[in-house]
Structures are given as structure tokens and as C-alpha cells.
C-alpha positions in Angstrom: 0.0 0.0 0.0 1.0 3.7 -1.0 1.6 5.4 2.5 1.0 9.7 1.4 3.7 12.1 2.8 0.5 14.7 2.9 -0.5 15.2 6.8 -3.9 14.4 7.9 -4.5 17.9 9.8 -6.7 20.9 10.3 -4.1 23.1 8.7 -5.4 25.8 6.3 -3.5 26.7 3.2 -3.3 29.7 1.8 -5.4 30.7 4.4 -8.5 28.7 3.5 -10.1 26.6 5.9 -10.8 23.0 5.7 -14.1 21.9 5.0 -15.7 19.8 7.4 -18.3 18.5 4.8 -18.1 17.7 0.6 -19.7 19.6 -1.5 -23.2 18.8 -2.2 -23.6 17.8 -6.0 -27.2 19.0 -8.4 -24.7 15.9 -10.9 -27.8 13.5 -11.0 -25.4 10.5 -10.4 -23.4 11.2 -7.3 -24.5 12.7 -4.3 -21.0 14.9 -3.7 -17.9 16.0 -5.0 -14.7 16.3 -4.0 -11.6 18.3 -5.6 -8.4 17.1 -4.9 -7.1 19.0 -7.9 -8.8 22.0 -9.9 -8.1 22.9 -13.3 -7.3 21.3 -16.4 -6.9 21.5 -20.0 -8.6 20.7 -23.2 -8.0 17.7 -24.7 -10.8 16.2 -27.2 -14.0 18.4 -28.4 -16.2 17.3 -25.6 -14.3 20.1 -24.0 -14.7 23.4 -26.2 -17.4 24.2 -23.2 -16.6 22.6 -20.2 -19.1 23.8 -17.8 -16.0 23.3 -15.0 -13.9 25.9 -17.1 -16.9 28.3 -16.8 -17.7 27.7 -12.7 -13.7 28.1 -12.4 -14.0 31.5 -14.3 -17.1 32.7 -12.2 -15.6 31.7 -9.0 -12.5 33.9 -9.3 -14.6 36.8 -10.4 -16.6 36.0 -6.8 -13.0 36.3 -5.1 -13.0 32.6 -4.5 -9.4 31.7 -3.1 -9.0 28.2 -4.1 -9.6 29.7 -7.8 -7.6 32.8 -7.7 -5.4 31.3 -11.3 -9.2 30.9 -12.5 -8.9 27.2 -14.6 -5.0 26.3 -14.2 -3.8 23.1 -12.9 -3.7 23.5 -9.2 -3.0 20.3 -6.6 -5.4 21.2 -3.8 -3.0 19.7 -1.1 -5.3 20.2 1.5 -8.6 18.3 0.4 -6.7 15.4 -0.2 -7.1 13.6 3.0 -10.9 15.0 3.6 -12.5 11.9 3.2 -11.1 10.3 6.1 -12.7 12.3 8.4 -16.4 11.8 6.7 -18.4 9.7 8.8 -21.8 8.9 6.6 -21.2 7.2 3.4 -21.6 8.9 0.5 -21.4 8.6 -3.4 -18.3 10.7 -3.9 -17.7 12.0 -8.0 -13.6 12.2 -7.6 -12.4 16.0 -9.2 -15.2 17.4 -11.3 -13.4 20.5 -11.6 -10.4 18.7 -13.2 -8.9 15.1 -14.4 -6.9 13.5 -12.1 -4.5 12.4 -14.6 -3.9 15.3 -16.4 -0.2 15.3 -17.3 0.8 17.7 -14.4 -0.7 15.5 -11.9 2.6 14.6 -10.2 2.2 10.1 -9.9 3.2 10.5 -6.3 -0.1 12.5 -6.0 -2.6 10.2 -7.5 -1.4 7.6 -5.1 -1.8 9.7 -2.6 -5.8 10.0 -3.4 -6.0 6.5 -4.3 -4.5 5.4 -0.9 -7.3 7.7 0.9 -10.0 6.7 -1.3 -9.0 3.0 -0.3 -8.8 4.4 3.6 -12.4 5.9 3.3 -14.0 2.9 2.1 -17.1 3.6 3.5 -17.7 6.0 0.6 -18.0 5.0 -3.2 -15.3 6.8 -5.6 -16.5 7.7 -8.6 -13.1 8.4 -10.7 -13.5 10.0 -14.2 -11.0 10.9 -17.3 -10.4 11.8 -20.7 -7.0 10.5 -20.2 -7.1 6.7 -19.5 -4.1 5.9 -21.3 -2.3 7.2 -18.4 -4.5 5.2 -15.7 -3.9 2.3 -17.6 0.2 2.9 -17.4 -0.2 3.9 -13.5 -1.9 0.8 -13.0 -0.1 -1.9 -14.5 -0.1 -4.4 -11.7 -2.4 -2.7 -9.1 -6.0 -3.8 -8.6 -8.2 -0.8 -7.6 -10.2 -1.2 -4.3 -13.4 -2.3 -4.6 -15.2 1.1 -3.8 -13.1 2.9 -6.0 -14.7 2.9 -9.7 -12.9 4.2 -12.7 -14.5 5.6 -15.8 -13.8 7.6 -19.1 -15.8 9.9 -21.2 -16.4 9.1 -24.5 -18.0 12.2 -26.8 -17.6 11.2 -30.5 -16.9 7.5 -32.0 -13.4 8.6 -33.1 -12.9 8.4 -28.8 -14.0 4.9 -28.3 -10.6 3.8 -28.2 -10.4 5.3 -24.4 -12.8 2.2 -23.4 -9.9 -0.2 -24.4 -7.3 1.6 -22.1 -10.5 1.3 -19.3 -10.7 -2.6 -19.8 -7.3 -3.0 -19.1 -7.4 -1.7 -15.7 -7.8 -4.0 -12.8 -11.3 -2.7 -11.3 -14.6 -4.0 -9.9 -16.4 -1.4 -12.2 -15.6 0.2 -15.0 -18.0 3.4 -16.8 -18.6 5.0 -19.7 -19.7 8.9 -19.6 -20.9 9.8 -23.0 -21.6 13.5 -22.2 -21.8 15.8 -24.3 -22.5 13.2 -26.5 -22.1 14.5 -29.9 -22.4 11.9 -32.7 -23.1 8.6 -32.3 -21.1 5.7 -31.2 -21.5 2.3 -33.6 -17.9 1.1 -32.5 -18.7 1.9 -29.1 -18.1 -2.0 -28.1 -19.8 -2.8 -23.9 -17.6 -5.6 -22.9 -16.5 -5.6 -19.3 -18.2 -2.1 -18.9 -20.4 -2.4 -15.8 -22.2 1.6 -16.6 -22.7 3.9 -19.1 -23.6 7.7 -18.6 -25.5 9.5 -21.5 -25.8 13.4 -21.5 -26.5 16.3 -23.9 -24.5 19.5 -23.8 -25.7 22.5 -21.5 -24.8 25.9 -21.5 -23.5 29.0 -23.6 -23.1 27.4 -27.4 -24.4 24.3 -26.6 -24.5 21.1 -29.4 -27.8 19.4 -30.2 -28.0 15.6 -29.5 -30.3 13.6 -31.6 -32.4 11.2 -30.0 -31.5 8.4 -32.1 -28.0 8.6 -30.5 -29.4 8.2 -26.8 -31.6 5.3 -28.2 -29.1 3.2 -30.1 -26.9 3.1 -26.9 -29.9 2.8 -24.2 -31.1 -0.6 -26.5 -27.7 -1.7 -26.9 -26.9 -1.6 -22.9 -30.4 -3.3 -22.5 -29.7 -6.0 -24.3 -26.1 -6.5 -23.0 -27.2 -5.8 -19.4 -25.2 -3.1 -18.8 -27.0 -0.2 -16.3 -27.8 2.7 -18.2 -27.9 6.1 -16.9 -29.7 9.4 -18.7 -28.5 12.3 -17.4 -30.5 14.8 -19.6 -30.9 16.4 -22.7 -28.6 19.5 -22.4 -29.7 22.9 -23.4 -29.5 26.4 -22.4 -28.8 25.0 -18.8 -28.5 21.8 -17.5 -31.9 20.9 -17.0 -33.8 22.8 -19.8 -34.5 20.0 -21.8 -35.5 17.8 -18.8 -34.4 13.9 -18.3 -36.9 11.9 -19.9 -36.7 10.0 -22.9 -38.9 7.9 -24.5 -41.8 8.7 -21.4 -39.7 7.7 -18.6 -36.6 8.6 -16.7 -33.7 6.0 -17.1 -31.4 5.6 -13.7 -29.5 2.4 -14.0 -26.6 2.4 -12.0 -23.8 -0.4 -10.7 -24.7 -2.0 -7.0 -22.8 0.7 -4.3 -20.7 -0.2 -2.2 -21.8 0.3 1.1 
């Protein structure tokens, strides 16, 4: 086991307090978040309007301290050990203001939040990236814990390829977020995918998704067995086109590990 050389303390820094509870998520499929690292950069067209960009942008104009370099890389040293001190279990989405595998995510850190996350494991991790490739490198050899799931997002079929780096990691479930979805996905292939995610794109400049799209995947999980989540139709905001599809809401999810 990875032993962290970050403290498990009260200490502030920069002069910000630590929170004594995670931030309540409105993200339909998790109940909190929790930002380890903030800030990121672009990497595939599913980003040209990341909505984490935009709350980045808006927090620093608020004089939020944690986001005084607005959307640049920042290891949130602090917040890493949170979790151990959260007493109720929780569904916990793992940096939704960044990717914990960016490339100037130092290795020693994601250890770090891999060795709490196993720690806390009264809490489900939700872990999410655009970058796989580099989970799948960090992980040769290691077996995730089993509360600990791993997932990439897959926006256009030209990205499928990401689910072949997620097979080959070692974990009890693996997920698919296909938000924004943009196109569809025919090569999108379900083996040893235990969850797949399907959103439409909110905000300023957002991108239609058709229907068809949503349905192809939704019959293809049916029939595989595979828990299918829709998250919503995207729009002006997130919930402007609502989260119904074909008359009912669809909120399939992997067993949690409680």
C-alpha cells in the first residue's frame, strides 16, 4: 500500500479553511464531489465548453481563493485527506473540476488519493477521465479497491478507443460517460463495462444531441445488461430539456458499495 507524505491535519492553506463536509452535488449521479485538484486542459472536443472551465471562471470573479489562477492546474493539497474524516457514506464524484491524470498531476499525488480513497472505504469513488491511457500505465499491476470505480468519457466515436485503455485496468467497475455526446457511437463496443452515462451538452453554445443517439446506446446496454444512466438532454442549462426519454426517466446504476 502507497503510504502519502500529505498530513492528515486541520491546517489551512493559503489561508482557507478546511471543510468539514463535501460539496453537495445538483450531478444526478453522485451525491458529492470532491476536488483534490482543480483545473485542467482541453483535450478532445467534448471540452470546447466545459461547464467546470466556466464555474472556475465565475468563482474567481466572486473572489473565491482556491480559484484565484481561474482554470490552471492546481494540486489542492489540503482536500486530499478529507475523506477520512467523513463519517456517513456517501457517493463521492472524484475532481469534477479537473482530471486527475492530467499530465501535471505529479504520480506521487494520485497515489496519494488512491491510498485515501481505499482508507475511506465507507464511501463509493466515482473516478472520471479523458485521459485513460495514463490510468492504464499507472496501473499496470495494481487492482483498484473495490469502492473505487474508474471511468472515461467518451463524446464522438473517433474516442472509443479510451474504453480499451479502461478494460485494461484491474477494477470491480468500470464506466462510460458519454456526455456531451455528440455523434453517435456504432464502435462503441460494452464488454466488461459495468455503466454507461448519457448526457447532452448545457450551457452557452451548446451542441444538439439527436435522439437516435441516446436510443441506439440505451437498446444496446439493454440487451447486453449493462446499467444505463440518462443524465439529460442538455440545453440552455443543465436541466432545460429535462431527463426523460422515450416517457420515462432511465437511472440504471452499478450496486454501491456500502
Amino acid at each position: 500500500m502507497y503510504v502519502p507524505n500529505i498530513a492528515h491535519s486541520a491546517r489551512t492553506l493559503n489561508g482557507i479553511s478546511r471543510e468539514d463536509e463535501m460539496a453537495r452535488s445538483s450531478i444526478e449521479w453522485t451525491e458529492e464531489t470532491w476536488n483534490p485538484v482543480t483545473g485542467c486542459s482541453q483535450v478532445s472536443p467534448g471540452c470546447d465548453n466545459c461547464y467546470a472551465e466556466r464555474l472556475a471562471h465565475r468563482l474567481q470573479a466572486m473572489g473565491n481563493p482556491r480559484y484565484e489562477n481561474a482554470f490552471e492546474l492546481t494540486l489542492q493539497l489540503d482536500k486530499v485527506t478529507d475523506p477520512l474524516s467523513w463519517k456517513k457514506p456517501r457517493v463521492v464524484f472524484v475532481n469534477s473540476m479537473s482530471d486527475l491524470f492530467h499530465p501535471d498531476v505529479p504520480d506521487d499525488f494520485i497515489w496519494s488519493v488512491f491510498d485515501v480513497m481505499e482508507q475511506a472505504d465507507i464511501h463509493t469513488f466515482q473516478v472520471l477521465t479523458k485521459r485513460p491511457q495514463r490510468a492504464c500505465d499507472l496501473f499496470d499491476g495494481y487492482t483498484l479497491p473495490n469502492n473505487v470505480w474508474i471511468g472515461t468519457s467518451i463524446e464522438l466515436d473517433s474516442y472509443t478507443f479510451r474504453a480499451n485503455y479502461l478494460r485494461k485496468i484491474d477494477a470491480k467497475i468500470r464506466f462510460l460517460s458519454c456526455e456531451p455526446l455528440l455523434g453517435p457511437l456504432p464502435s462503441l463496443d460494452l464488454t466488461d463495462l459495468s455503466w454507461i452515462i448519457v448526457g447532452g451538452e448545457s450551457g452557452p453554445g451548446h451542441r444538439p444531441m439527436d435522439a437516435e443517439w441516446v436510443r441506439d446506446i440505451r437498446d444496446r446496454t439493454r440487451a447486453e445488461g449493462v446499467p444505463f444512466f440518462f443524465k439529460q438532454w442538455g440545453g440552455r442549462t443543465p436541466k432545460a430539456g429535462g431527463r426523460d426519454l422515450d416517457g420515462r426517466t432511465w437511472e440504471g446504476m452499478p450496486e454501491l458499495h456500502r
